[in-house]
C-alpha positions as CSV (number, residue, x, y, z in Angstrom):
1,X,228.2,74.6,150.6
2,X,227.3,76.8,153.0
3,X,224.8,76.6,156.0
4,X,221.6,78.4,156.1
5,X,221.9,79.6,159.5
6,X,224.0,83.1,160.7
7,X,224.5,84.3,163.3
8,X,223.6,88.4,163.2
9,X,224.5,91.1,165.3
10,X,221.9,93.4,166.1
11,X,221.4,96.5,167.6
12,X,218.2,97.1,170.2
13,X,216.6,100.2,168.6
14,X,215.0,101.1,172.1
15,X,218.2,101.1,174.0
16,X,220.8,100.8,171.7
17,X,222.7,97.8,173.0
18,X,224.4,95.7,170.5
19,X,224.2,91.3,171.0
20,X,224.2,88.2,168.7
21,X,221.0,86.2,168.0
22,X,220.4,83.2,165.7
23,X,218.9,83.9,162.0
24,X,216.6,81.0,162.3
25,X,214.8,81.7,166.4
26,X,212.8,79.0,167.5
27,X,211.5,81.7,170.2
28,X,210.9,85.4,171.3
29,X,214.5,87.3,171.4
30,X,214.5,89.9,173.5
31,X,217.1,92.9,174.6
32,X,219.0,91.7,177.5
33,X,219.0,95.3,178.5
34,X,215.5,96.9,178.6
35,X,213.4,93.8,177.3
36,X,212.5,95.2,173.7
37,X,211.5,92.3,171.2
38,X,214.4,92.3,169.1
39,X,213.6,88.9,167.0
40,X,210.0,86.8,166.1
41,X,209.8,83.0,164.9
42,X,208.1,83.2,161.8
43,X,208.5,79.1,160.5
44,X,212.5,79.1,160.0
45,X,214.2,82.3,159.8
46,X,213.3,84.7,162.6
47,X,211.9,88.4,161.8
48,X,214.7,90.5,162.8
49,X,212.9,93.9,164.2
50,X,216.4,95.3,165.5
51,X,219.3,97.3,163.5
52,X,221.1,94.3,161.8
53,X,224.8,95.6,161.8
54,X,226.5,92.6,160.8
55,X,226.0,89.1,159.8
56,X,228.9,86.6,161.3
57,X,229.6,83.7,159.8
């Protein structure tokens, strides 16, 4: 069975730098680069509100 949980890589729409966050956030994610609000916590898996360009396993 496979988890739940993925990590995705995302790309900051703002600045367009590429990094890995968690699927399911507990907090705020935010561009290490310029600060844009890349992922919310909404109870389990995370809004994404950056460019998803891959999902890693």
């Amino acid at each position: 069975m496979e988890p739940k949980t993925k990590f995705i890589k995302v790309r900051c729409q703002k600045c367009k730098n590429e990094q890995i966050i968690f699927s399911n956030a507990s907090s705020e994610v935010k561009c290490l680069v310029c600060q844009e609000v890349l992922a919310t916590p909404k109870g389990g898996k995370a809004q994404i509100k950056a460019d998803v360009l891959e999902i890693l396993s």
